[in-house]
PLY file of the C-alpha trace (Angstrom):
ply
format ascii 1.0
element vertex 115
property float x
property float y
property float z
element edge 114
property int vertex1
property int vertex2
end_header
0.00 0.00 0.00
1.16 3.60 -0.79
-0.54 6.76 0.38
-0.31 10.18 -1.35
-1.15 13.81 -0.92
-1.23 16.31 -3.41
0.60 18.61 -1.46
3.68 16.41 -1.37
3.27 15.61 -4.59
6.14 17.96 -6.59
4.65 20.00 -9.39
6.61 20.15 -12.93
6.08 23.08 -15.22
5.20 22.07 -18.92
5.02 24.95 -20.40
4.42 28.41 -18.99
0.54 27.42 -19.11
0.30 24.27 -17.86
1.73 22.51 -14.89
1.19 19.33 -13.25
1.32 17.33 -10.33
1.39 12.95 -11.03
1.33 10.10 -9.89
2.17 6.68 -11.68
1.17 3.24 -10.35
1.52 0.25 -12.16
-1.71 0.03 -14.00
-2.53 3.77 -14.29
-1.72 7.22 -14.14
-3.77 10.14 -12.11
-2.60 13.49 -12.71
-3.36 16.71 -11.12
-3.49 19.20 -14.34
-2.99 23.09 -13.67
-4.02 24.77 -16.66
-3.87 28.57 -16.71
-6.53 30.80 -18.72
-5.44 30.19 -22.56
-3.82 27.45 -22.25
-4.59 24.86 -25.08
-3.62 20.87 -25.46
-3.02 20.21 -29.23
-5.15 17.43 -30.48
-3.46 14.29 -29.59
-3.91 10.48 -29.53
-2.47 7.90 -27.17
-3.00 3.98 -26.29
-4.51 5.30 -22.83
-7.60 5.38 -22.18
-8.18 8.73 -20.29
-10.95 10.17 -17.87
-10.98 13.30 -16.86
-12.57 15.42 -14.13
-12.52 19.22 -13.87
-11.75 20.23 -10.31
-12.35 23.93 -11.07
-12.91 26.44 -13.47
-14.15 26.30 -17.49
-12.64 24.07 -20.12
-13.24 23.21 -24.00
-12.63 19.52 -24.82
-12.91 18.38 -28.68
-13.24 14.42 -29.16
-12.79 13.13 -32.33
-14.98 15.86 -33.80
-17.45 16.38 -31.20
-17.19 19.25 -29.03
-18.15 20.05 -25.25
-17.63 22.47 -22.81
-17.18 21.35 -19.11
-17.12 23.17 -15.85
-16.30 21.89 -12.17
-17.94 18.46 -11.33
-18.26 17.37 -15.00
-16.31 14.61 -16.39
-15.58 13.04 -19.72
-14.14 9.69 -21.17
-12.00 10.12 -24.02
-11.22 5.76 -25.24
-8.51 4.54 -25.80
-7.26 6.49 -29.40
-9.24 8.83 -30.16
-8.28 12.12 -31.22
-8.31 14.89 -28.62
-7.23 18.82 -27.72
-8.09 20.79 -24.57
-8.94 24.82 -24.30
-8.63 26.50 -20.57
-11.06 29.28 -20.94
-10.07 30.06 -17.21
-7.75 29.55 -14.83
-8.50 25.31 -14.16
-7.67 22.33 -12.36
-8.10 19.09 -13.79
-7.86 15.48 -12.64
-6.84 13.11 -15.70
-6.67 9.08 -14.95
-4.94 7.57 -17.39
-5.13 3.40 -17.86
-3.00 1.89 -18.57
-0.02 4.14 -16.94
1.66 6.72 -18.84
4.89 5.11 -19.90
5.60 7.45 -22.34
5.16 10.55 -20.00
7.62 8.64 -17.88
9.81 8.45 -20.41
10.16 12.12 -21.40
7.82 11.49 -24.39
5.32 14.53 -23.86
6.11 17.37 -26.23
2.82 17.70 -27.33
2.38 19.50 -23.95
5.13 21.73 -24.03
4.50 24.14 -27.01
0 1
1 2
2 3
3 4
4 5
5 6
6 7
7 8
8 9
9 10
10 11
11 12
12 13
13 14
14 15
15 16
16 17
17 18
18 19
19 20
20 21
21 22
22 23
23 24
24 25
25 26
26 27
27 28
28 29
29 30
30 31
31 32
32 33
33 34
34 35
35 36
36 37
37 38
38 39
39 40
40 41
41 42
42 43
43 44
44 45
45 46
46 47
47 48
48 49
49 50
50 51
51 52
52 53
53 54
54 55
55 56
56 57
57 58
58 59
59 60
60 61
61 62
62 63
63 64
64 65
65 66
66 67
67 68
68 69
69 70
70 71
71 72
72 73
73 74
74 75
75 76
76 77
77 78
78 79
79 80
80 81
81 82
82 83
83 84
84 85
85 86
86 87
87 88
88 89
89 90
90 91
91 92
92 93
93 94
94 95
95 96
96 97
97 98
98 99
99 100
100 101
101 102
102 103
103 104
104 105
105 106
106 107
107 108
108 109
109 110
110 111
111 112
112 113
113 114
């Protein structure tokens, strides 16, 4: 067994927008996502399938297409593949879970978040 807090958890800057706090088991991936007003996530695929739940503030998700806006409480599943970008149209937090566990972040492999 392993316990965590967030507030032990060190935060790495991404880009000047976009920061984030994570934490990698073996299966999965949660991450803590700070995104600051303006910052956008370029669409993007990846083998993980990824649900995520804004914590706070106003954010534009595009899925394969389809569009939605979501606000604190709301979540959305994004499978496995599918073609995705992000919009903070305020200052957010967002909790990602990622399954299975984001080897590639681990491996440096994330430069699609750091334009």
């Amino acid at each position: 067994m392993k316990l965590f807090r967030w507030d032990h958890q060190p935060e790495e800057t991404v880009n000047p927008l976009l920061s984030r706090q994570v934490i990698h088991g073996e299966q999965m991936t949660l991450a803590l996502i700070h995104l600051r007003k303006g910052a956008k996530v370029a669409s993007h695929s990846h083998r993980h399938e990824q649900l995520s739940k804004v914590e706070c503030g106003l954010v534009h998700f595009t899925v394969e297409g389809e569009e939605a806006m979501l606000q604190a409480g709301d979540m959305i599943l994004i499978p496995a593949g599918a073609a995705h970008s992000v919009e903070a149209l305020s200052d957010c937090l967002v909790l990602d879970t990622f399954s299975p566990a984001r080897d590639d972040w681990q491996r440096g492999e994330d430069s699609y978040l750091r334009c």
